[in-house]
N, C-alpha and C positions, 0 to 999 in steps of 0.2 A: 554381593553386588552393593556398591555404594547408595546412597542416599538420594532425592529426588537433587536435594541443594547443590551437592556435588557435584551432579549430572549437569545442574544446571551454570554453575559454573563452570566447570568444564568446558561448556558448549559457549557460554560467553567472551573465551578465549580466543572465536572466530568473530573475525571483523565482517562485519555486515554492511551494506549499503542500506538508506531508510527512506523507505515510502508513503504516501498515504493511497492507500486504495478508496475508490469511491465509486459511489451507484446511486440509482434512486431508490427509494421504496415503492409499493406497491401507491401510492399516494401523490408520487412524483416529486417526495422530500426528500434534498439530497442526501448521503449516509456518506462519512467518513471516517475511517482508522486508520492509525499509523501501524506501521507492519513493516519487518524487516524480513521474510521469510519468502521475496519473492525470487526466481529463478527463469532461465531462459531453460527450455527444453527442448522443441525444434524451429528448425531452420525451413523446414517445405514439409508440414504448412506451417507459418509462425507461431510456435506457440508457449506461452509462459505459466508459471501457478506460482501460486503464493498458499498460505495456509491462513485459516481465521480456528480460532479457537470456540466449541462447541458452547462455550458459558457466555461469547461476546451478544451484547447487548444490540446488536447491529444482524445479528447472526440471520434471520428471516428475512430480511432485505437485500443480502448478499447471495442465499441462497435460490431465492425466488429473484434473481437481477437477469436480463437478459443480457445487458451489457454493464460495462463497470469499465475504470479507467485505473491506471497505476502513473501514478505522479512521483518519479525519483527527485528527492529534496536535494537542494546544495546545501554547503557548506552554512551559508548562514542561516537558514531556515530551520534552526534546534527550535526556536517559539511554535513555529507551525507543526513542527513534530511534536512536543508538547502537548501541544492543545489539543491535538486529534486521540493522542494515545489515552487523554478523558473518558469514562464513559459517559459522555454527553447528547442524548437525541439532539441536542441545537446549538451543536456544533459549528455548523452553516451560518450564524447569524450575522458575523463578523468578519466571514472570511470572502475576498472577490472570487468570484468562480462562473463558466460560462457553462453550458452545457455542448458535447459533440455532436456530431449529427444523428447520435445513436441516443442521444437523452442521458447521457453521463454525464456528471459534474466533472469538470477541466478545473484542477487551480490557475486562478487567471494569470496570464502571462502579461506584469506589468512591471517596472521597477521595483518595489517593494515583496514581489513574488514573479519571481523568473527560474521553474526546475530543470533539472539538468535533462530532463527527460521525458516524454509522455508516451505510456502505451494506452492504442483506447481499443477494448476486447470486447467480444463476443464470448460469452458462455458457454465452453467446450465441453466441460466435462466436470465431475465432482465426484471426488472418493472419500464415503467415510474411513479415516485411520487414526486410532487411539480417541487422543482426547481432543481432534482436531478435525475438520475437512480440509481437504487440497481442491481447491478451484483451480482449474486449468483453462487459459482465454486462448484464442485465436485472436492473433494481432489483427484488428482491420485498420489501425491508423499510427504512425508513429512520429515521432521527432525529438530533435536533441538541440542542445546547447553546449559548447564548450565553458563550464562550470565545475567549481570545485566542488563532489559529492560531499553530503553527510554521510556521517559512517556510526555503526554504533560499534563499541567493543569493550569489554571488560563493564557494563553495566552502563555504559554512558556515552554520552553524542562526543563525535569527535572531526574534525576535518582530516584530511589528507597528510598534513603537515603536526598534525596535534590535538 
């Protein structure tokens, strides 16, 4: 068997789309990370997961979240993905954000932050596997934008075109 490095290059040879996922904490302080491991799984009833890593500084807030949102970044938002992929509690300080009707932080949808997409979930389900959990939402709200995704691949943010 090859090496962890390997593996994980290997794995970085798939192009990703890149998210930030968000929630509150038990406190009502918004919590956000970027994460490229999210997926669509059904169609009836809607539902998506992504995975958070068991060491993420964020981890008890996502775990204990009744609801959470998944924000797909465009093309020019590598800063916003940057900044969340910190592990920073005050993260929120700087960035516009509204909350949904479910108490989620929404990245605000303004000119300077417009994503190509919002899922806003309901806490379905959660499997411990490996060195990670898989959160699974039930869609309760969505919408889109015709915008060019960020992408990650090969270790780095990329557009569509490059």
């Amino acid at each position: 068997m090859n090496d962890d490095n390997t593996f994980r290059r290997c794995l970085a040879k798939f192009a990703t789309g890149v998210t930030v996922m968000t929630c509150s904490d038990e406190d009502g302080a918004p919590c956000g990370m970027t994460a490229n491991s999210f997926s669509s799984v059904s169609l009836e009833p809607p539902l998506v997961l992504w995975n958070i890593a068991k060491v993420s500084n964020s981890l008890e807030a996502y775990m204990d979240a009744a609801h959470f949102a998944i924000n797909v970044l465009a093309a020019d938002q590598q800063e916003l993905a940057t900044h969340f992929a910190m592990s920073d509690h005050t993260l929120f300080d700087d960035v516009e954000h509204t909350l949904s009707a479910d108490g989620a932080p929404v990245l605000a949808d303004t000119v300077a932050v417009y994503t190509v997409a919002v899922f806003e979930c309901r806490t379905h389900e959660i499997h411990d596997c490996g060195d990670h959990y898989i959160i699974i939402g039930e869609v309760t709200d969505f919408r889109s934008e015709d915008l060019e995704p960020l992408l990650f691949f090969d270790g780095g943010y990329r557009g569509i075109l490059g």
